[in-house]
N, C-alpha and C positions, 0 to 999 in steps of 0.2 A: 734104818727105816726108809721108807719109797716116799721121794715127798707126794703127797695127794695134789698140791696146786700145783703151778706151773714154773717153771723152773724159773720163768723170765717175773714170776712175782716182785721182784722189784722193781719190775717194770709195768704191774698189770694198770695200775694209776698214773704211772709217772704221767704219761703225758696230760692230764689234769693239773702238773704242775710242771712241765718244762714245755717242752717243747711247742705243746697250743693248748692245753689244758682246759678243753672244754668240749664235750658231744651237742650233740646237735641233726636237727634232716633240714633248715632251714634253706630256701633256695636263696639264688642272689638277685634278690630286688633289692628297693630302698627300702634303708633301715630308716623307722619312726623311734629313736631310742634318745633317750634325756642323755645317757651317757656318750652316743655318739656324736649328737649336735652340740653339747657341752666341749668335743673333743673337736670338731671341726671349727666353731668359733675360737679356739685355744690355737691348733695347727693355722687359722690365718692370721691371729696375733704370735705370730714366731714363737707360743710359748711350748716348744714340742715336749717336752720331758713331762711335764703336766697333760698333753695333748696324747701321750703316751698312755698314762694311767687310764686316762677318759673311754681310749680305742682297745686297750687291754679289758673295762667292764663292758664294752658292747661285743667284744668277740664270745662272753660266754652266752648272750642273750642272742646273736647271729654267726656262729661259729662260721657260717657254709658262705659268707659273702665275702667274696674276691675282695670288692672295693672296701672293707672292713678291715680285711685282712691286710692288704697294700698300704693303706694309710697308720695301721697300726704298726708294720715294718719301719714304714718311710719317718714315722716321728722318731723310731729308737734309733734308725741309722744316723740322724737329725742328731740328737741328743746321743751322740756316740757309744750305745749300747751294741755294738757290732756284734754280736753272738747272737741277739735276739732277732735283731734286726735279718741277721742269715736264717736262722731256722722261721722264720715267717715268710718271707721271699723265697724260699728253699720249699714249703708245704705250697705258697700259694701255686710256684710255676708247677709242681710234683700234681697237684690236685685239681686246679683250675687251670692247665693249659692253653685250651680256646676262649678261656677271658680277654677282655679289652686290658687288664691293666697287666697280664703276663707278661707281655714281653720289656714290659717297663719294671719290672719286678726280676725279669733277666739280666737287664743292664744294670740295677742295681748290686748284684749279686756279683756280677764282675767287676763293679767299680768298688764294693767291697773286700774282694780277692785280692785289691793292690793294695788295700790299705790309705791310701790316697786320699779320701773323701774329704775336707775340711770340717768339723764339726760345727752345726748351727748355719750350713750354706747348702741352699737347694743341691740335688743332685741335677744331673744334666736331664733335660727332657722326663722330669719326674711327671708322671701321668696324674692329672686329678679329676678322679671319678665323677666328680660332680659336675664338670665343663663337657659340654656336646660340644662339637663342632659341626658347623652348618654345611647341606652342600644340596643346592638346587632349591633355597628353601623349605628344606625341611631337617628336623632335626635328627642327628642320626650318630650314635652310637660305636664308636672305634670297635674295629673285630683284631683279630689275633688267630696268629696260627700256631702249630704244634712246635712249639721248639726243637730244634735237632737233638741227637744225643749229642753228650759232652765229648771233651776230645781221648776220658780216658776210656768211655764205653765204645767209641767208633773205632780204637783198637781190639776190640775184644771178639774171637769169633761169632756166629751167628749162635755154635751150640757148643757149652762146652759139660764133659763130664766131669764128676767128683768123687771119687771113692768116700765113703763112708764107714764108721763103727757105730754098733746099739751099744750104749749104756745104760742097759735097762729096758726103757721105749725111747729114750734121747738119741737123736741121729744127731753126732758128732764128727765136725770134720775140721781139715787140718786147716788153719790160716796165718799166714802171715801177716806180723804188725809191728810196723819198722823192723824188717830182715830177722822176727823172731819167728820163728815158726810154731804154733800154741796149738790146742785144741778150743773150739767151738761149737756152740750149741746151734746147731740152725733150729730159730724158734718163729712161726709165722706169728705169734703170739705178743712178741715184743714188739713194739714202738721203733726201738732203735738200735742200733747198734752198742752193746751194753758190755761194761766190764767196770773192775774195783779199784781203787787205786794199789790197792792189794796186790792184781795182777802187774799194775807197771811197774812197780818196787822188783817182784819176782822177774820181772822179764827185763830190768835195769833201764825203763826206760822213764825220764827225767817227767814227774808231774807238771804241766803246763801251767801257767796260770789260773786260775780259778775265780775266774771273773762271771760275775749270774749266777751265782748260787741259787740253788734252789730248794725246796724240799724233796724228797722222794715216799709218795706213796706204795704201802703195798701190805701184806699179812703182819698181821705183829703189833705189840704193843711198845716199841721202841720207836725213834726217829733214826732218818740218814738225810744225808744233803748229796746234793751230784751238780755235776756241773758240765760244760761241752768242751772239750778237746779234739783238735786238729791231728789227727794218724794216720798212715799211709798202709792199706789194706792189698793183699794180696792173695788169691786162691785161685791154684792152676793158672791159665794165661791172663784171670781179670785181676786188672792193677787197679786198685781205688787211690789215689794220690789226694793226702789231705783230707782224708774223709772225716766227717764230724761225728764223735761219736759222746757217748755220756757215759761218763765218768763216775761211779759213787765210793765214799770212804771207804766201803768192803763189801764185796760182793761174793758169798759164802757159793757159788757155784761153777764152774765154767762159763767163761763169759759169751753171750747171747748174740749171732748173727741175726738181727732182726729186721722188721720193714724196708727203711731206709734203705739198707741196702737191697733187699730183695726184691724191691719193686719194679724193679729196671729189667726181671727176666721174668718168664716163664719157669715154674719150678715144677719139676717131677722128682718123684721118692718111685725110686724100685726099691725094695724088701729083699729081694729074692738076690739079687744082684748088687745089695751092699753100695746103690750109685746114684748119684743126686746129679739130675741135669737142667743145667740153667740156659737156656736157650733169650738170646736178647731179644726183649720186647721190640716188637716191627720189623726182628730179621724173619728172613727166609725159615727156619725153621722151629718158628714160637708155635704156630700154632700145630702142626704136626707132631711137636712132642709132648704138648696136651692133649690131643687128640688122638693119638697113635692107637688106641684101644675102638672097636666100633660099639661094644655092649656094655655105656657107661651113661652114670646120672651125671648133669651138668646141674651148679648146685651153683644161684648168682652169689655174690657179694659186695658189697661197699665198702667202702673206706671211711672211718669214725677221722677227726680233723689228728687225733697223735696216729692215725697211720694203721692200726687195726683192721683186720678183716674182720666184716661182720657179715654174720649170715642168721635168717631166717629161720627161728625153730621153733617147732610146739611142743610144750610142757604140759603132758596131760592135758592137752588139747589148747591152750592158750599159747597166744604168739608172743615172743621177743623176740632179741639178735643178741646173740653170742658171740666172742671170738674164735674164731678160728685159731685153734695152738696147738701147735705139734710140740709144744715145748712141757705142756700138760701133760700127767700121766692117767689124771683122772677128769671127767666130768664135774666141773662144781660150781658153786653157789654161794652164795652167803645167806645168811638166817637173816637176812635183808631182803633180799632176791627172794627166797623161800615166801615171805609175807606178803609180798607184790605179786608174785604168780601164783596164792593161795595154796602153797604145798605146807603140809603136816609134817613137822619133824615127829614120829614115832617114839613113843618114851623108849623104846625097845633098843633105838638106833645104837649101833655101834660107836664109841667113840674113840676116839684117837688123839692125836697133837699133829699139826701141819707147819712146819719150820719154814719161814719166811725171812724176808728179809729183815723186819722192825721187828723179828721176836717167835715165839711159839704160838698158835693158836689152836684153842679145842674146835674139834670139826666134829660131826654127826656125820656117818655113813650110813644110807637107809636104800630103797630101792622103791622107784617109782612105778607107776602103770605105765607109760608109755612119750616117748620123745621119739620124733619125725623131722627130720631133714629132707626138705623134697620126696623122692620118694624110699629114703633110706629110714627105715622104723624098729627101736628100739623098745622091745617089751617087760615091764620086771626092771628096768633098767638102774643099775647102782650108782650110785651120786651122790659128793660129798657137799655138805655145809659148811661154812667155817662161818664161827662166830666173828662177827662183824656188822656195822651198820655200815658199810658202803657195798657196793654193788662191785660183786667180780663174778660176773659170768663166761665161763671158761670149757668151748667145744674141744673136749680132749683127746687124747686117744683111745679112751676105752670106748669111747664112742663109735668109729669109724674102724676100730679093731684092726683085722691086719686088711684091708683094702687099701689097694693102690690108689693113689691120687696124684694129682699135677692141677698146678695152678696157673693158669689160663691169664695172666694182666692183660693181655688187649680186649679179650671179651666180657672181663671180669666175672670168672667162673673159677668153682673148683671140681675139675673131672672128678669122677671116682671111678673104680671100676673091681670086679670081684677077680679075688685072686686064690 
């Protein structure tokens, strides 16, 4: 059977519980939140691990604030929760680069890399959002610039190509992980860089530690727990050294090239030519290889806090944001979703079973009047349900059918164009 969701389903929630686990459009002003002043009176009484929990409940209430972010890293780093404490400092400098507390969330990150840091003793020049410093009498707010690429992406050409195979609609291609060479799922769809422990047993490679357990949300009426692991990633000439990736007890697909790693290029899919080219964000040739077409829709996107592209659709005329997943084979929904943007499941609907991660689940397949993507317009349009009360809305492939597309990160766009 073809699964209907998306292949990275065990990852369509995760990050709701690993990585930052909370949506949001909130900008970064001061946060007025009982849980974060709670946390800040804690983090100046040295009690970070409590001051921890406090910045952990004001991140789902201000997902999108740097200084939220930073202080919630800086109390795990504190209280030696070092996994957590990287994947926060890791989103904040990825997502809020020209923040005042980035570059202090960079030197964090390296003085994490060494492992070094004393547990329960400031970091060196820990930034605290809440102190202005003065100059000329008045008050005035620390700026930040773009951090460089790291040292393994400033080895890596400006463009590079990837051969590719269809498994179905799954563009699959080859990577290596610690000198194994495997198949993956390039998924724009996932959060993160995703495989089972399943897979490192098959590929003999030693399970790490398993510190930060987490849940893993996703289809299904079962549990899984995942957790972050340190691997060293290779495809054609780009080396990831140490890249963090997440780990779950079994993971029933090929495992998921996701965000994390893909953010750092410009991605283009040829069809025709079977080649995935990933051009580095700020080289010379990022935006020419999104662009290379002149009769195409530029379609924005943003970034939800686990790393997701979202984009702008209307459903029979009403607006949400969807993921962007090439990891999708179908268009879908949950009978969640369905009751929010007032669509009728049809008694008529077709039904089926959608094999996920936590289990089996019945889906409705019915067909709507009409979805719009900029100026891309789906009529009659077929689209699954899966029973569930959480929300997975998932732009898939049936969507954008065989159009070429390339994704654009400096502009944050996804070209399309007709093929």
């Amino acid at each position: 059977m073809k699964h209907l969701v998306s292949r990275h389903s065990v990852a369509v929630l995760m990050a709701a519980l690993s990585a930052l686990g909370f949506y949001g459009s909130q900008d970064s002003r001061a946060v007025s939140d009982p849980a974060y002043n709670e946390g800040v009176k804690l983090y100046s009484g040295k009690n970070y691990r409590a001051a921890a929990v406090q910045f952990e409940q004001a991140l789902k209430t201000s997902p999108n604030n740097p200084d939220v972010i930073y202080y919630c890293a800086l109390c795990h780093q504190l209280s030696n929760n070092r996994v957590r404490a990287k994947q926060l400092f890791e989103f904040l400098v990825s997502r809020f680069p020209t923040s005042r507390v980035a570059p202090s969330a960079q030197t964090a990150l390296r003085q994490l890399s060494t492992l070094s840091q004393p547990v329960g003793r400031e970091p060196e020049r820990a930034f605290n959002p809440f102190q202005r410093r003065r100059s000329g009498g008045q008050m005035q707010v620390g700026s930040a610039t773009r951090p460089s690429l790291d040292a393994d992406l400033a080895q890596v050409p400006d463009e590079v190509r990837i051969p590719f195979e269809k498994h179905g609609d799954d563009i699959v291609i080859q990577v290596s992980v610690n000198n194994r060479t495997v198949p993956f799922i390039l998924d724009t769809g996932a959060a993160s860089v995703v495989m089972g422990q399943n897979h490192l047993q098959a590929w003999g490679i030693v399970k790490g530690e398993a510190q930060n357990k987490f849940a893993v949300g996703g289809v299904g009426d079962g549990t899984a727990t995942g957790w972050m692991q340190n691997l060293d990633l290779k495809i054609g000439p780009i080396y990831r050294r140490d890249f963090p990736c997440m780990i779950q007890d079994n993971l029933p697909t090929d495992p998921l090239l996701g965000q994390t790693f893909l953010k750092s290029f410009n991605v283009s899919i040829d069809d025709a030519a079977k080649t995935v080219t990933l051009a580095k964000k700020g080289g010379s040739a990022a935006a020419r290889v999104a662009h290379r077409t002149y009769f195409a829709h530029e379609i924005p996107f943003t970034r939800n806090p686990g790393g997701h592209m979202l984009v702008d659709v209307l459903v029979n005329g009403r607006k949400t944001k969807m993921i962007f997943d090439t990891g999708a084979e179908g268009t879908c929904f949950t009978t969640a979703d369905c009751r929010e943007l007032g669509i009728q499941i049809p008694s008529d609907a077709r039904q089926s079973i959608s094999n996920g991660v936590l289990g089996a689940s019945k889906t409705y397949n019915f067909p709507i009047d009409r979805m719009q993507v900029g100026k891309i317009v789906n009529e009659n349009f077929m689209i699954s349900a899966i029973e569930s009360n959480k929300s997975i809305k998932l732009l898939g492939m049936s969507f954008y059918g065989r159009m070429k597309y390339a994704i654009d990160t400096n502009k944050n766009v996804i070209v399309f164009t007709e093929q």
